[in-house]
MMTF fields as JSON, N, C-alpha, C and O atoms, coordinates in Angstrom:
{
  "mmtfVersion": "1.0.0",
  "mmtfProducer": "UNKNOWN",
  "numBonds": 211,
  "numAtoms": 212,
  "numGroups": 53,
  "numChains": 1,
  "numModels": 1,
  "chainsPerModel": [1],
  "groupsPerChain": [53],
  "chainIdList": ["A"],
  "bondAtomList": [4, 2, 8, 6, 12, 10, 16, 14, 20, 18, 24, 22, 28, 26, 32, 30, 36, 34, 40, 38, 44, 42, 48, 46, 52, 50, 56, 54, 60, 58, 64, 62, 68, 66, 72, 70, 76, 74, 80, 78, 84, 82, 88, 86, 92, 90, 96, 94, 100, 98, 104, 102, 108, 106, 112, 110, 116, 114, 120, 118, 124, 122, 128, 126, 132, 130, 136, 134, 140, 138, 144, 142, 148, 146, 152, 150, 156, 154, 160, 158, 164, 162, 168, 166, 172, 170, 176, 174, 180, 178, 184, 182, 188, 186, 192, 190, 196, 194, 200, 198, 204, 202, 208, 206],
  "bondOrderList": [1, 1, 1, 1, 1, 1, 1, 1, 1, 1, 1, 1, 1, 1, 1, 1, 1, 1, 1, 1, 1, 1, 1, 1, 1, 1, 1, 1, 1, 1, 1, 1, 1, 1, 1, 1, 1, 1, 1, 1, 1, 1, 1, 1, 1, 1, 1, 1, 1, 1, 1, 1],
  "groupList": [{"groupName": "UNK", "atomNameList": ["N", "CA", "C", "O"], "elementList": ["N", "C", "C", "O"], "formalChargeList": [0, 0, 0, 0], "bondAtomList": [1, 0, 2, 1, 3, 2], "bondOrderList": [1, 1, 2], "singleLetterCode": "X", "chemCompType": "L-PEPTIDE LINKING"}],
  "groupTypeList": [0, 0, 0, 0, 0, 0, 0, 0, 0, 0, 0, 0, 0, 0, 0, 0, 0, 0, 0, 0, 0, 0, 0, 0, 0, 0, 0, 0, 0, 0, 0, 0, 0, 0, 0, 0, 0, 0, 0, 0, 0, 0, 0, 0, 0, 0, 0, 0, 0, 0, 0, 0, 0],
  "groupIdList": [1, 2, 3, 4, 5, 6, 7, 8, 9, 10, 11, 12, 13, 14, 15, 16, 17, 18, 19, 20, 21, 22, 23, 24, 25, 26, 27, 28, 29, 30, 31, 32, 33, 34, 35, 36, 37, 38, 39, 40, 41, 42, 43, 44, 45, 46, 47, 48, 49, 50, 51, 52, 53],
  "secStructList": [7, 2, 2, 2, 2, 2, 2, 2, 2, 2, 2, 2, 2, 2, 2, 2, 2, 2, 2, 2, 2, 2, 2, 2, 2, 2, 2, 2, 2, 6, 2, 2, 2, 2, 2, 2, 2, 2, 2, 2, 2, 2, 2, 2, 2, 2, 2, 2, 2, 2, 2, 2, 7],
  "xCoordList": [-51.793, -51.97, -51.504, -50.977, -51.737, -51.296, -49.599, -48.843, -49.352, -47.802, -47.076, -46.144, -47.382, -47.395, -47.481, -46.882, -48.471, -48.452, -47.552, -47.012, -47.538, -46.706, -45.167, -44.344, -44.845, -43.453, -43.181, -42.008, -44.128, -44.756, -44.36, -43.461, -44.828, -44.94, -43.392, -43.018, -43.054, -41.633, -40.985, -40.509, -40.872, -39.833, -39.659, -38.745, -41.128, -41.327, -40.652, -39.808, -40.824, -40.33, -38.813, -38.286, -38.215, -36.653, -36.453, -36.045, -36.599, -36.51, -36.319, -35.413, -37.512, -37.97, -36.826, -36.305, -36.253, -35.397, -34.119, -33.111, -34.072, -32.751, -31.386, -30.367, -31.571, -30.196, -30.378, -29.393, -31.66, -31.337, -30.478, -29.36, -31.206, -30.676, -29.374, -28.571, -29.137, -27.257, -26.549, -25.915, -26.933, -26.354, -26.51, -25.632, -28.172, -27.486, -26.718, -25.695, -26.62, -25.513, -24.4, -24.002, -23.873, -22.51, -21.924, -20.908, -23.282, -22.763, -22.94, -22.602, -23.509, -23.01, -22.037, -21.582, -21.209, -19.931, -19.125, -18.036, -18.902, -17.982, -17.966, -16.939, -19.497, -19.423, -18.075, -17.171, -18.36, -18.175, -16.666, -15.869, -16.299, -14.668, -13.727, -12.562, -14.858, -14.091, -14.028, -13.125, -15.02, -15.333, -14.333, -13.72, -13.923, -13.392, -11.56, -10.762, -11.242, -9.849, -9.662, -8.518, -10.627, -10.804, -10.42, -9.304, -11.631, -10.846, -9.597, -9.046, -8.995, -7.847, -6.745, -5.691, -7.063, -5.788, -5.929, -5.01, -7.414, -6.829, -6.57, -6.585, -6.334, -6.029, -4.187, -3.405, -3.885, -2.562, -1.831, -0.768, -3.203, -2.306, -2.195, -1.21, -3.097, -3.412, -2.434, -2.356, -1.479, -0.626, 0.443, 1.45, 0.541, 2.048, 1.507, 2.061, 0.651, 0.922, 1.225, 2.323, 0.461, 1.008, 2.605, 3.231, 3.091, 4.494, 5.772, 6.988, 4.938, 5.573, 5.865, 6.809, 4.967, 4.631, 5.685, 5.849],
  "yCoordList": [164.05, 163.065, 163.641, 162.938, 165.009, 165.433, 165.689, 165.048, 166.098, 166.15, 164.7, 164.63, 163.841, 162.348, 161.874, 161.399, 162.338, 161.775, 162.732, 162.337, 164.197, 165.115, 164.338, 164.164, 163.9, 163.404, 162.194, 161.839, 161.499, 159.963, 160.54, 160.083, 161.319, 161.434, 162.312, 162.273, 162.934, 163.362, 162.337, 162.233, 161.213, 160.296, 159.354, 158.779, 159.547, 158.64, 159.552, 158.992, 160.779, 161.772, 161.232, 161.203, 160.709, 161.494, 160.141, 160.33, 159.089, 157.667, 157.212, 156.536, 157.798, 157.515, 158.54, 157.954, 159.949, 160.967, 160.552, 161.215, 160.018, 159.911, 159.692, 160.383, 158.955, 158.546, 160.127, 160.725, 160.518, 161.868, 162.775, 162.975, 163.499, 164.283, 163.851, 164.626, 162.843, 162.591, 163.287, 164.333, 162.271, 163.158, 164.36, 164.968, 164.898, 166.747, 167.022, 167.311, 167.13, 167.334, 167.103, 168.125, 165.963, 165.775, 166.861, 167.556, 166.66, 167.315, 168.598, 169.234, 169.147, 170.786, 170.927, 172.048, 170.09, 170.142, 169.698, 169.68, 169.45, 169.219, 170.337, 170.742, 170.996, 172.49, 173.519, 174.088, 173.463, 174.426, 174.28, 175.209, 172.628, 172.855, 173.084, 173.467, 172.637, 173.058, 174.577, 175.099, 175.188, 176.759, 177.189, 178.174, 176.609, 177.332, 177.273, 178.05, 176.282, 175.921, 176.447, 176.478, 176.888, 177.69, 179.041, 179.558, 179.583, 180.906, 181.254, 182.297, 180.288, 180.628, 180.456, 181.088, 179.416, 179.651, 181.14, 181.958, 181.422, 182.839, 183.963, 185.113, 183.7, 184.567, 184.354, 185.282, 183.053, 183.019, 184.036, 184.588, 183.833, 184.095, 185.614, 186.146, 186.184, 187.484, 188.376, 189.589, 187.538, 188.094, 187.714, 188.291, 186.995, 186.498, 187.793, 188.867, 187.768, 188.676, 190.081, 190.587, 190.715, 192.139, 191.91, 192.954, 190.993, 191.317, 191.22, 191.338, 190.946, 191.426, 192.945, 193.429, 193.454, 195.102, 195.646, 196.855],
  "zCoordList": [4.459, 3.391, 2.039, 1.178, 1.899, 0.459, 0.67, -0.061, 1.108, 1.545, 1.352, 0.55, 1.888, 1.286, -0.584, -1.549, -0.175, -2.196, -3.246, -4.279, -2.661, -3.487, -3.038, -3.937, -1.637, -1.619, -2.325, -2.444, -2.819, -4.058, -5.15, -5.856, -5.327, -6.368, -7.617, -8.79, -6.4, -6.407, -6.793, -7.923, -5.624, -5.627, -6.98, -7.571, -7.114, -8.787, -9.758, -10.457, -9.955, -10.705, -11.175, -12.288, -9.514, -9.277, -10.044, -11.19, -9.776, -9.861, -11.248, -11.736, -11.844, -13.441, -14.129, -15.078, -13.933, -14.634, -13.866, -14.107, -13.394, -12.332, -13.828, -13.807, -14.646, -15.329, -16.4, -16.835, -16.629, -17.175, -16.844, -17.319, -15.748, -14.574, -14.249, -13.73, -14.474, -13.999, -15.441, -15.578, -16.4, -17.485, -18.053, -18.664, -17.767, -17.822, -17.195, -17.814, -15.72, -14.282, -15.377, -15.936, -15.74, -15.894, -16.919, -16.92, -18.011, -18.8, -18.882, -19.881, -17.808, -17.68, -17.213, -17.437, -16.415, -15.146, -16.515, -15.941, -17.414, -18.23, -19.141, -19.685, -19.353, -20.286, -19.693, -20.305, -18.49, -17.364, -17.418, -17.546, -17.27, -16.652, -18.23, -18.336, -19.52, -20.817, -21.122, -21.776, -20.611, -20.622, -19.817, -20.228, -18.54, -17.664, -17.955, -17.43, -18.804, -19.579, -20.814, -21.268, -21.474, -22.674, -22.093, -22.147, -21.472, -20.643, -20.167, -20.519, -19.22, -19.072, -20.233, -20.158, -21.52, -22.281, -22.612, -22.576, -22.994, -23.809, -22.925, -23.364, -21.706, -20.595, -20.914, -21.121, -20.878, -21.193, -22.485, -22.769, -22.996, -24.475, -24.632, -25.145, -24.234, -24.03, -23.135, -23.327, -21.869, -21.391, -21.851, -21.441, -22.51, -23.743, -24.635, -24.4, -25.459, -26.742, -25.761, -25.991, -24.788, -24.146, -23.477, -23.294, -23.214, -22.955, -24.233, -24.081, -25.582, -26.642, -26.965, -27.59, -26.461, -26.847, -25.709, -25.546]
}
């Protein structure tokens, strides 16, 4: 029976935060893929400026 109401009570949790929880999600997956395109330019740039030298 308690296993029951804790899975209630979850589901209300998920239900009621659900449009939250989407938009943190998204908007960490968008931190991430701008972080992860930021990184590589200056990876670019960094092997452009050493093949000046």
């Amino acid at each position: 029976m308690t296993t029951a109401i804790i899975l209630i009570a979850l589901a209300l949790i998920i239900i009621y935060a659900g449009p939250t929880l989407l938009f943190i999600c998204v908007g960490y997956a968008d931190y991430v893929l701008e972080r992860r395109r930021h990184l590589v330019a200056v990876k670019h740039a960094v092997r452009r400026r050493s093949d000046e030298f």
